[in-house]
C-alpha positions in Angstrom: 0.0 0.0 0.0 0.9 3.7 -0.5 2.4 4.8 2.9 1.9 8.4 2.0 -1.3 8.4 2.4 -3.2 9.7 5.4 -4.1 7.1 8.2 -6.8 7.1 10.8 -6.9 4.2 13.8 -10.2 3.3 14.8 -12.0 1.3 17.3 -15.0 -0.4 17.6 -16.9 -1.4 20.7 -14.9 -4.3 21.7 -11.8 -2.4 21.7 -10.6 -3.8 18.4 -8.7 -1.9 16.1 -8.0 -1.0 12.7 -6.2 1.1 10.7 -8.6 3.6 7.7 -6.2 5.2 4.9 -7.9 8.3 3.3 -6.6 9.9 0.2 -7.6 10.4 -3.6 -7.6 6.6 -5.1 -9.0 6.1 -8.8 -9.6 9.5 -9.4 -12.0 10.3 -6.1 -11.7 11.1 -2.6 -11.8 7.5 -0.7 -11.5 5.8 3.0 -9.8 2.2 2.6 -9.1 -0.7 4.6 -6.4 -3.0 3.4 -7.9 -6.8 3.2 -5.3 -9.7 3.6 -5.8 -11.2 0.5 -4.9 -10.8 -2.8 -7.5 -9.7 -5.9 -8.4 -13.3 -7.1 -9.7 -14.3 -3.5 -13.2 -12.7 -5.0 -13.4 -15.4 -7.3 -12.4 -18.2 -5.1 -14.9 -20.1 -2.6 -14.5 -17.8 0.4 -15.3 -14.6 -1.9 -18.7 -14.0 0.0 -16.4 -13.3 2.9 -15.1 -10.3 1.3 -18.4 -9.4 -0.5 -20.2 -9.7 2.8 -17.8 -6.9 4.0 -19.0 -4.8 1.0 -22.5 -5.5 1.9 -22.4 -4.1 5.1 -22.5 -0.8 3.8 -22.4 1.7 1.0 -18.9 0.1 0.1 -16.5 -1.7 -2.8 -13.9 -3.9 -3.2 -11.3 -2.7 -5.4 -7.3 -3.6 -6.2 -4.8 -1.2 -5.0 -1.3 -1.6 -5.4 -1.9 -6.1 -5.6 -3.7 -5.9 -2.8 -7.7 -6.2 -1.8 -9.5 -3.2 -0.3 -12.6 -2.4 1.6 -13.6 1.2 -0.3 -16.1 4.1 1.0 -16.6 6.9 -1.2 -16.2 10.3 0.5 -18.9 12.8 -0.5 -17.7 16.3 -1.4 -17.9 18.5 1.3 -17.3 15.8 4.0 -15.8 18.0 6.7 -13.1 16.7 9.5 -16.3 15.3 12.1 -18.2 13.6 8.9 -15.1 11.7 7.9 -13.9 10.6 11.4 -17.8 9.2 11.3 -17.6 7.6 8.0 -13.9 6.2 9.0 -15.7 4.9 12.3 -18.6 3.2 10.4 -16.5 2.1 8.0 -14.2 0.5 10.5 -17.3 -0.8 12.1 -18.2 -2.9 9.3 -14.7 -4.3 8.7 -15.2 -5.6 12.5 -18.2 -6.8 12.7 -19.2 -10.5 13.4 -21.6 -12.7 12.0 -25.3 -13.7 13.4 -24.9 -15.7 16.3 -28.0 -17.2 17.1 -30.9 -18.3 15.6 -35.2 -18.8 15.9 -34.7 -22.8 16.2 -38.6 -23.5 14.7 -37.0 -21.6 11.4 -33.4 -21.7 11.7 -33.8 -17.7 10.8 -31.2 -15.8 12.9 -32.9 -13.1 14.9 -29.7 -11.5 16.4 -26.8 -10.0 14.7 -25.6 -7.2 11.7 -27.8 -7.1 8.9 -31.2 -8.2 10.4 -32.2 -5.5 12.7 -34.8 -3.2 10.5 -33.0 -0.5 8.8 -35.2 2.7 8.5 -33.6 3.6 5.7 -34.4 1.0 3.5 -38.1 0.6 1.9 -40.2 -2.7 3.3 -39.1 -5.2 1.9 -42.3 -7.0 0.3 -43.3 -10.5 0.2 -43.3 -12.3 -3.6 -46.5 -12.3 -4.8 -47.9 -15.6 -6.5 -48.4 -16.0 -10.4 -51.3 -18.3 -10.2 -50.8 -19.0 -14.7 -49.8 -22.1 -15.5 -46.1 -23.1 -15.7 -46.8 -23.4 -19.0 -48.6 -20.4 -20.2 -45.7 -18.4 -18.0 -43.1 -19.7 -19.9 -45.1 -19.1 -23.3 -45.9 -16.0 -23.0 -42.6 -14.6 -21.7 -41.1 -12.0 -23.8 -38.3 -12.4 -25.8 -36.5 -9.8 -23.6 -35.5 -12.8 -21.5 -33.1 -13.7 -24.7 -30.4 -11.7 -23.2 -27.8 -13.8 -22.0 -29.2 -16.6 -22.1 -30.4 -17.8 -25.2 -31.6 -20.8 -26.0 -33.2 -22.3 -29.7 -34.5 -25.3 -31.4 -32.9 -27.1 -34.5 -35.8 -26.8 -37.1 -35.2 -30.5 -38.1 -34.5 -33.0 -35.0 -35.4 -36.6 -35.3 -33.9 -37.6 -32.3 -31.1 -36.1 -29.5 -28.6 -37.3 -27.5 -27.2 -36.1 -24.4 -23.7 -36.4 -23.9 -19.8 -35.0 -22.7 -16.1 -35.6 -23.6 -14.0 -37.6 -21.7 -9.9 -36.8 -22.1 -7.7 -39.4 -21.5 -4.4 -37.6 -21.7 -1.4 -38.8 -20.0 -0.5 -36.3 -17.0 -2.9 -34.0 -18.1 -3.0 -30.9 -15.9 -5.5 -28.3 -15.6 -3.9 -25.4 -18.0 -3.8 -28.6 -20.7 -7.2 -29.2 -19.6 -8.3 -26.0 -19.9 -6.4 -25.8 -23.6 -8.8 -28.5 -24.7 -11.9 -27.3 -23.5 -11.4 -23.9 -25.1 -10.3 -25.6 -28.3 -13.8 -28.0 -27.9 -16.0 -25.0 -27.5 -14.4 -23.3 -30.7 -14.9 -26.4 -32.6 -18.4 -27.9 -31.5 -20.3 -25.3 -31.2 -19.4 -23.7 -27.7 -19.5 -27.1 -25.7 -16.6 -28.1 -24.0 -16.0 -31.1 -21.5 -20.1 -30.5 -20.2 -22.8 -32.4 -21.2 -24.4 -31.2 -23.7 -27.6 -31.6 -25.4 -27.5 -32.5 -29.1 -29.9 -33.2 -31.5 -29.0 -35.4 -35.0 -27.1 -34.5 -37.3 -24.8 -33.3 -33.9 -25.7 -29.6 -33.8 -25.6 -28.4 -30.5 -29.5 -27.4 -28.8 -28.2 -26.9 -25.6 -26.4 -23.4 -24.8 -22.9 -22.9 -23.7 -24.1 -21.8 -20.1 -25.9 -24.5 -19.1 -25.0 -28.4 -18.9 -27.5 -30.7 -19.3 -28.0 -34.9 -18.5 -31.2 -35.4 -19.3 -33.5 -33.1 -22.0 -36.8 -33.6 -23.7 -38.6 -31.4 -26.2 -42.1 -32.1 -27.5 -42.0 -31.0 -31.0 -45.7 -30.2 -30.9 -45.8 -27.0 -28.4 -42.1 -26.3 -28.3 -42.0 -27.0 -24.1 -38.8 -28.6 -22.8 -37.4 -30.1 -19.3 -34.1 -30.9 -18.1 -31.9 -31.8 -15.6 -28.9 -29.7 -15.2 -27.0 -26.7 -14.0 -25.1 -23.8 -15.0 -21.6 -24.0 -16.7 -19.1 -22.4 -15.3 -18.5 -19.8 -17.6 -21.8 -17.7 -15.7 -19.0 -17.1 -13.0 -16.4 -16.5 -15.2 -14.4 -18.9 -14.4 -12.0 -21.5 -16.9 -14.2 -24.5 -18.9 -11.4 -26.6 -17.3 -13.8 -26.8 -13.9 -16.6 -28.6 -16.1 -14.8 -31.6 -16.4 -13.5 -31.8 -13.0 -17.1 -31.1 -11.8 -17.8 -34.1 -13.5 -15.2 -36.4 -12.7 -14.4 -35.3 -9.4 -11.0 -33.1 -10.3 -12.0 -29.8 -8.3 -12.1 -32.0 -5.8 -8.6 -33.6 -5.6 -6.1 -32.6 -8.4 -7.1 -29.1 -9.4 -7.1 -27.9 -5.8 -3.6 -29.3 -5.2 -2.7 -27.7 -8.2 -3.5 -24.6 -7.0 -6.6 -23.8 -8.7 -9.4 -24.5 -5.9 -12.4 -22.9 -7.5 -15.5 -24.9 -9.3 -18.1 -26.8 -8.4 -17.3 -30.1 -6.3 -20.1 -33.0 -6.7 -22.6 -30.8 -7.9 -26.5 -32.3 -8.1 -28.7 -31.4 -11.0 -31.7 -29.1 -10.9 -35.0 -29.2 -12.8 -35.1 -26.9 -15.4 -38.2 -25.7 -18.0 -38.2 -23.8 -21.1 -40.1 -22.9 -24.5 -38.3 -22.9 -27.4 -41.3 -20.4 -28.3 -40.3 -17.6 -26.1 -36.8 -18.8 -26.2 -36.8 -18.9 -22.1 -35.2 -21.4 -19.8 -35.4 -21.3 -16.6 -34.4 -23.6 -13.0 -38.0 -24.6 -11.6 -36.6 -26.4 -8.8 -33.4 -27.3 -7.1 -34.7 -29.2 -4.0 -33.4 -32.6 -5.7 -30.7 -34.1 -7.6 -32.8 -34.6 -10.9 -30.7 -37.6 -13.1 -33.7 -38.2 -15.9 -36.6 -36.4 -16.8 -39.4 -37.2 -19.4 -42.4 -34.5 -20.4 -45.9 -36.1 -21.3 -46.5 -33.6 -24.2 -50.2 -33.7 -24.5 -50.6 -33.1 -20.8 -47.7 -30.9 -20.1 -46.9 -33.4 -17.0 -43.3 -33.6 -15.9 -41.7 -36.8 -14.7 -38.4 -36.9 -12.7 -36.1 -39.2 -11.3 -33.9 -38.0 -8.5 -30.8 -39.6 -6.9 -31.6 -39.5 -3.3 -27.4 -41.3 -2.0 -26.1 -44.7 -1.9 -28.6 -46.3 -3.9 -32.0 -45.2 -3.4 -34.1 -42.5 -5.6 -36.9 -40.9 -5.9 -39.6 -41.1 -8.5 -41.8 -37.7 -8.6 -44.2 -35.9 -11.3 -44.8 -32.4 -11.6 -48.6 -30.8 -12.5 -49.7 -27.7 -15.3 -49.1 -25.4 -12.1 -45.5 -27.2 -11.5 -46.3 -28.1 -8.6 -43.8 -31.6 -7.2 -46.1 -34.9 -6.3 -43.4 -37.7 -4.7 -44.4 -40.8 -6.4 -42.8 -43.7 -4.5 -38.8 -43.7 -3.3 -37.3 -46.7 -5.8 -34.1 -48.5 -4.1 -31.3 -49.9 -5.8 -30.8 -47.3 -8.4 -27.9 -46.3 -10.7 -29.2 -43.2 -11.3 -28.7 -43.3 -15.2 -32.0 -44.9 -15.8 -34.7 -43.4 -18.2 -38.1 -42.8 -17.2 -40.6 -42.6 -19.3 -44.1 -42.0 -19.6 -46.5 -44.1 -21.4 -48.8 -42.8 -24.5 -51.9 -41.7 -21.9 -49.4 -40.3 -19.4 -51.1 -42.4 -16.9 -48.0 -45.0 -16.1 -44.5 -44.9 -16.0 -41.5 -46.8 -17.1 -38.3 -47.3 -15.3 -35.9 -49.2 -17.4 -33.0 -50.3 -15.2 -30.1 -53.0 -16.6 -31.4 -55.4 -14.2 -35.1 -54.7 -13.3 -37.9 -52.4 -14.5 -40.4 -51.1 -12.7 -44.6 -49.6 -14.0 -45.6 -46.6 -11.9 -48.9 -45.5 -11.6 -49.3 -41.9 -11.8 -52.1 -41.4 -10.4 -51.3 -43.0 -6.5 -47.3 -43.9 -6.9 -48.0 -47.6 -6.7 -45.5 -49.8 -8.9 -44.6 -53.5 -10.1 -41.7 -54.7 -10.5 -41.1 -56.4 -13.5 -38.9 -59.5 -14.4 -36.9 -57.6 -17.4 -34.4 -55.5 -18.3 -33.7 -52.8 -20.8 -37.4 -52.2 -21.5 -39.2 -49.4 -23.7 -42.6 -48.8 -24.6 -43.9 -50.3 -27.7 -45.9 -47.6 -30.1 -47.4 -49.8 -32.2 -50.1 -52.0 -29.3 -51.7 -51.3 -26.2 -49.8 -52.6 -23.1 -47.2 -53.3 -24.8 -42.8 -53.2 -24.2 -40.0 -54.2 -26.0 -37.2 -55.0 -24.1 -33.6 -56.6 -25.2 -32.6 -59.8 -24.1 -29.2 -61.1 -23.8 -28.5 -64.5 -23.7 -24.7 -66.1 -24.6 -23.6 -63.3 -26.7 -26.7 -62.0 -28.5 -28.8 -59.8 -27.8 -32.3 -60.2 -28.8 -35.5 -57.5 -28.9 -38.7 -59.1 -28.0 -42.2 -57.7 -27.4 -44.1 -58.6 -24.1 -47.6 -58.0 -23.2 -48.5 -56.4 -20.2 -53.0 -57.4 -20.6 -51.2 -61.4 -21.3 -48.5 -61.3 -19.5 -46.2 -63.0 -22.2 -43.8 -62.3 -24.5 -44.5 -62.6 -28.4 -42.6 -61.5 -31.4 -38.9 -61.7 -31.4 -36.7 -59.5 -34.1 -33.5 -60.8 -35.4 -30.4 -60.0 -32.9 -28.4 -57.5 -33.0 -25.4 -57.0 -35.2 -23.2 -54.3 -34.2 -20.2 -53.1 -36.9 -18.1 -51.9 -34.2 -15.3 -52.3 -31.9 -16.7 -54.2 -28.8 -14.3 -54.1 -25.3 -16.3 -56.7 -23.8 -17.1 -60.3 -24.4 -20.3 -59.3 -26.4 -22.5 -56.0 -27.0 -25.0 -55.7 -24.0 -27.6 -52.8 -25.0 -29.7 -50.9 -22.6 -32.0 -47.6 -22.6 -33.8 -48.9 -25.6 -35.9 -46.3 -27.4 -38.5 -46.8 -30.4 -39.1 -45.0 -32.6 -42.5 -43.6 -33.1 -43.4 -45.7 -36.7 -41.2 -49.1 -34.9 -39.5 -49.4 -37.3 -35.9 -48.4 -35.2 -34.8 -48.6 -32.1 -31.8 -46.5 -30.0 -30.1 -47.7 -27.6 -26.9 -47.3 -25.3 -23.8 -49.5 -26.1 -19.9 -49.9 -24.5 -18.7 -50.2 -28.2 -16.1 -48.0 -29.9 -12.7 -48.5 -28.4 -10.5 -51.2 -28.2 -9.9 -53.6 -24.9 -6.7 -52.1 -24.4 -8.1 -48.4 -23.9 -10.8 -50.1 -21.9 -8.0 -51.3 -19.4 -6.0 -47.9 -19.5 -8.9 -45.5 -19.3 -12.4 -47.3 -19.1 -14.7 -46.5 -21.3 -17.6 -44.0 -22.1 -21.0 -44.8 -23.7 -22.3 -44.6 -27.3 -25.6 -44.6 -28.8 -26.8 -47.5 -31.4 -29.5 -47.2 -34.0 -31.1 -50.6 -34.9 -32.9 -51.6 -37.5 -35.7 -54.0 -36.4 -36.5 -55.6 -39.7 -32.5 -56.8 -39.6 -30.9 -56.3 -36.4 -28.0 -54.3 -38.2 -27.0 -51.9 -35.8 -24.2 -49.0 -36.2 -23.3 -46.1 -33.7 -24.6 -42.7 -34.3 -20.8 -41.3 -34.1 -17.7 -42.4 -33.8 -16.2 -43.0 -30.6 -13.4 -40.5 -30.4 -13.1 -36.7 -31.7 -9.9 -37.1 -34.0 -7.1 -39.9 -34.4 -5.3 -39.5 -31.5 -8.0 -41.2 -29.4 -7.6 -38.9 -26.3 -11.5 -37.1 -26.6 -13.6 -39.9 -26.3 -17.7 -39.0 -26.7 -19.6 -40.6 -23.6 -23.5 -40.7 -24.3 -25.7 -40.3 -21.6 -29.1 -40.3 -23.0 -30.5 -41.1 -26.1 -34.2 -40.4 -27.7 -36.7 -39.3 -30.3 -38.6 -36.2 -30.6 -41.2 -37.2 -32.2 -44.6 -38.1 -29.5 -45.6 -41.4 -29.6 -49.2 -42.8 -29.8 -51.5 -41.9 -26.8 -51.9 -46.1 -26.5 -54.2 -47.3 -22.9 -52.5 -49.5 -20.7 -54.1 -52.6 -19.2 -52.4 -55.2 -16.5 -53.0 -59.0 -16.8 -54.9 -59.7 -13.7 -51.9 -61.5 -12.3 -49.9 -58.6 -12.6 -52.1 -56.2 -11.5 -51.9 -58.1 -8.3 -48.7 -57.5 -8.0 -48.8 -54.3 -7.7 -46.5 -52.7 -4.6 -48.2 -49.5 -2.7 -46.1 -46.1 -2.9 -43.2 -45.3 -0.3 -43.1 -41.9 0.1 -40.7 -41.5 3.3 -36.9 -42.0 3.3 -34.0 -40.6 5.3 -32.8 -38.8 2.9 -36.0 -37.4 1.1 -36.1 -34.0 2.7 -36.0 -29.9 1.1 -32.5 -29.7 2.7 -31.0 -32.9 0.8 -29.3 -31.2 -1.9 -28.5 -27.9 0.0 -24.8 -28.0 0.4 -24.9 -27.9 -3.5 -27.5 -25.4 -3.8 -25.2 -23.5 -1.6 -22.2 -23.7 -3.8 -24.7 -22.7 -6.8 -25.7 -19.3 -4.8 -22.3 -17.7 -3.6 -20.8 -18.6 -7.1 -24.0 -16.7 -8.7 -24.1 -13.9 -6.3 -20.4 -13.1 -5.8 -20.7 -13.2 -9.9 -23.8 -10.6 -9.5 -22.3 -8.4 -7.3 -19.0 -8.3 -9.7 -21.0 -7.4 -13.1 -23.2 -4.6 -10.2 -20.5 -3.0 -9.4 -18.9 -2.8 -13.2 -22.4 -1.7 -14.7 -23.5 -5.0 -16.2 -26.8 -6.6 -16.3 -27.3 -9.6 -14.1 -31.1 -11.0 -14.1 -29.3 -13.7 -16.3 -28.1 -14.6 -12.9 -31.1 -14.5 -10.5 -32.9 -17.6 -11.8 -30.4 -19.7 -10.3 -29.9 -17.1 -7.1 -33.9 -17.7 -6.6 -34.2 -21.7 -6.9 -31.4 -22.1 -4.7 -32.5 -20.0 -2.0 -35.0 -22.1 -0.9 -33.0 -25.6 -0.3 -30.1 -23.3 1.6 -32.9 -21.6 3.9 -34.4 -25.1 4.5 -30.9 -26.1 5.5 -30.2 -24.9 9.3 -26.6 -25.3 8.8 -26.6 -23.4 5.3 -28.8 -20.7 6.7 -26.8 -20.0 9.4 -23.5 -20.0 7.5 -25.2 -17.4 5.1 -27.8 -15.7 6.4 -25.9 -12.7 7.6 -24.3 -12.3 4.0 -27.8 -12.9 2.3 -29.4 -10.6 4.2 -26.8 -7.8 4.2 -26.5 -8.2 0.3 -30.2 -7.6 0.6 -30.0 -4.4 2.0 -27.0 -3.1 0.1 -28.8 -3.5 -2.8 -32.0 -1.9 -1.6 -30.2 1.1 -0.3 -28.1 1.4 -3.8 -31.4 1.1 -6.0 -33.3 3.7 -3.9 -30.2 6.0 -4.4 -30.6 5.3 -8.4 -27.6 3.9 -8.5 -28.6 0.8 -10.7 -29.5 0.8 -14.2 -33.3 -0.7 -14.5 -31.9 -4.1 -15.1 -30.2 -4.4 -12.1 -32.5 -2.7 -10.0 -35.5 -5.1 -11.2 -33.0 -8.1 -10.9 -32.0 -7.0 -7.1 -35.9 -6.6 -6.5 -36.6 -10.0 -7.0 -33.6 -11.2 -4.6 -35.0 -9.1 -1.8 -38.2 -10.0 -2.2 -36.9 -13.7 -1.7 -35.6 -12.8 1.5 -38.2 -11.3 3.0 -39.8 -14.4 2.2 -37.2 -16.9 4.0 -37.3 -14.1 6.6 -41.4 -14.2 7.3 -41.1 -18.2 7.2 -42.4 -18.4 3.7 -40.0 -20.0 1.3 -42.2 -21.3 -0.6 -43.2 -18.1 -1.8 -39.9 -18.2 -3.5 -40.6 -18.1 -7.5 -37.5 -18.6 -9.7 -39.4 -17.8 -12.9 -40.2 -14.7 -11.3 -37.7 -13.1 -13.4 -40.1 -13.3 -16.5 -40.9 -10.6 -18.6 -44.1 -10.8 -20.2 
């Protein structure tokens, strides 16, 4: 720091001290504390520490001389008693502590900086509930919401895929890392080492901020649903953190390496859209989403969530988007599609080892004695699953009203590399005519790699007139075999027949009623990862504020993950005093005009959220608030 400049001591109630320089810094008249820690700690995981110290007041964080700095402006005509009071205040903030007890019915602190009322501020008001449909919200959104964060449709999409890159680089560090995912984003269409959502043909639907595991669009009204999160280009920070998101490097390696930023385990969220009004939006981040299917003619939503170890969860969401927990499903991989069937009234879960019928209407289910089952367009109560028996693999259609199997198609011939003792295919899909069928496949790379690296997944088309089967792309991106496409999902776009289910009496006895309670199955599951989604996306908020940059981009994810961090006791009162001080930071900045209408709308929404956690109603909390209509 400059030693010429002017310095001031100050004390706060406890006795402790700290030392206030005053002089003229970046062309104005500023008090400054020095902050041990240099300028990239703000984008680093302990950033809402230093933000929180912003928030306390009128104040900034700026770089002076390589070092972090607490900032007041000084008004003109401060004289000497208004600065020593400013310097005091100032100080003051720097010092203070966070809440330190809380209302143990709400986990709400009641005591500390930041949640005594501030007369200064306006009332903070409660979110007021859009009683539309999800549906008709999202449609009628205005293409306003475009801006940064577009999203669009291929014209022509038969079927998609969902899928990442794996690298399999010898001694790869995270600058090579990072070298390939910026080379993969200039080269396929802004995806990097995320999944991505593709449709055929391999043109990218999904956006470069958002990764996405599973996606549906039905063709018909233009609505989609996903499970996914944001990228971590929203918070500015390398593509190299996608893939160790994914594969557990911001964990481990990249933190050794001295890059500690990026998500770590992250769980996926629900998100909703219209390729109409080009919106997309987070609905709900109270569970770790892994597959999602959308019953077009109804608009129903069905999800399956990984709940730990191997238990899930099985839930549908209504036209009003409103969550219904089916039944909790154990011994789940968490890679299994669901599926609804043509009347939306069941629905499929097609595991490698069981599937299981859900009714939608009460959660009950039956367990089924197959595998690698889908639902067959072309009969009532019908499936075809793929059976593998000494080295083939066989589709075959089963009745559901008989109870027995009937037509066989010719097994599957696969013109491809196969690391294993014979192809085993799973996550069947049909097309809507049945005359094809997609799958999932290990196929593509040699046994060799398969020992060195392990393998990803590709996706099959079959023919089932012949069995001839071929992968929709080659295994690797180039000749060097280090970028290796792993598929998560495949499907078509296309709706299938509205075709009536009906059980053989035999089965329908079988039928197991709903479990709906589980250890695990609470609103604060998933908020440790909600958590890491809300400083990333406010700290990144409170950067583009202070620079003059729109942020309502942002606030979709700051609103769904409110909710699971409030409902979180721990969370809440790690944050709370943060949250709420960012709260009125922002509400004292907007009412001085000091945000452009953007931001000021943006930071309306955020305070209105809080008021809500604050009053005991989060579930007043709407993340597609931020909708312009």
């Amino acid at each position: 720091m400059d030693t010429d400049l002017y310095r001031r001591v100050v004390r706060d109630a406890g006795g402790d001290m700290v030392m206030v320089l005053f002089g003229l810094i970046e062309g104005g008249v500023r008090l400054l504390i020095s902050i041990d820690a240099p300028p990239d700690a703000l984008t680093g995981d302990d950033a809402w520490k230093y933000r929180a110290l912003a928030a306390r007041g009128p104040y900034s964080l700026r770089t002076v001389a390589d070092q972090l700095v607490l900032v007041a402006d000084v008004p003109a005509g401060t004289d000497a008693a208004g600065l020593e009071a400013l310097s005091q205040r100032l100080g003051d903030a720097f010092l203070a502590g966070p809440p330190t007890s809380a209302d143990p019915a709400s986990g709400v602190p009641v005591t500390g900086a930041g949640f005594l009322p501030d007369p200064a501020l306006p009332v903070p008001e409660l979110p007021v509930p859009d009683d539309r449909l999800l549906w008709d919200r999202l449609e009628a959104a205005s293409e306003e919401n475009l801006a940064g964060r577009p999203f669009h449709w291929p014209a022509l999409a038969r079927y998609t895929t969902a899928e990442r890159v794996r690298e399999s680089v010898p001694n790869s560090t995270f600058d090579s890392i990072n070298a390939l995912a910026l080379n993969l984003r200039a080269r396929r269409g802004g995806s990097g080492f995320e999944y991505t959502w593709r449709a055929s043909g391999d043109s990218p639907i999904s956006p470069s901020w958002v990764t996405l595991q599973s996606a549906c669009l039905d063709r018909q009204t233009g609505r989609a649903v996903a499970s996914g999160r944001p990228t971590h280009e929203v918070w500015g920070l390398p593509p190299a953190y996608d893939l160790g998101a994914i594969d557990g490097r911001n964990n481990f390696t990249f933190r050794e390496e001295g890059k500690p930023f990026g998500l770590r385990m992250p769980s996926s969220s629900l998100y909703v859209g219209s390729s109409r009004s080009g919106v997309f939006l987070p609905l709900d981040s109270r569970a770790n989403v892994t597959s999602v299917d959308l019953h077009g003619a109804t608009g129903m939503i069905a999800t399956l969530e990984f709940l730990g170890g191997s238990a899930g969860v099985v839930a549908v969401y209504d036209s009003a988007g409103q969550r219904r927990v089916l039944t909790v499903v154990e011994t789940v991989v968490g890679n299994e599609p669901i599926r609804f069937s043509g009347d939306g009234n069941w629905l499929l879960l097609s595991g490698t080892a069981k599937c299981l019928l859900i009714e939608v209407a009460g959660g009950r289910f039956l367990e089924l004695d197959m595998a690698n089952a889908a639902w067959w367009p072309l009969a009532e109560s019908s499936l075809l699953t793929i059976d593998h028996d000494q080295g083939t693999a066989v589709p075959r259609l089963f009745s559901l009203a008989g109870n027995s199997y009937g037509r066989s198609f010719p097994a599957v011939t696969l013109d491809a590399q196969v690391p294993r003792d014979f192809p085993h295919f799973w996550a069947p899909a049909v097309s809507p005519d049945g005359t094809e069928l997609l799958a999932m496949v290990a196929a593509g790379v040699s046994r060799e790699y398969q020992q060195q690296f392990g393998t990803g997944h590709r996706a099959a088309k079959i023919t089932l007139a012949t069995g001839k089967a071929a992968l929709l792309h080659p295994a690797f991106l180039g000749k060097d075999q280090t970028l290796e496409r792993d598929v998560r999902e495949v499907r078509w776009t296309e709706r299938p027949p509205q075709n009536r289910l009906r059980l053989h009496p035999s089965l329908a006895a079988g039928m197991v009623q709903p479990v709906t309670h589980h250890a695990y199955l609470s609103p604060d599951r998933w908020a440790d990862e909600a958590e890491a989604i809300l400083v990333h996306s406010l700290n990144r908020a409170l950067e583009l504020t202070d620079a003059g940059i729109p942020v309502a981009h942002l606030m979709p994810e700051i609103l769904a993950s409110l909710g699971p961090v409030a409902a979180g006791p721990e969370n809440w009162e790690r944050r709370s005093a943060w949250l709420v001080d960012i709260r009125n930071l922002t509400a004292r900045e907007s009412a001085a005009g000091a945000f452009t209408e953007d931001q000021a709308l943006a930071w309306r929404h955020y305070g209105a959220a809080i008021a809500a956690i604050q009053a005991g109603r989060p579930e007043l909390i709407d993340p597609l608030a931020t909708l312009k209509t």
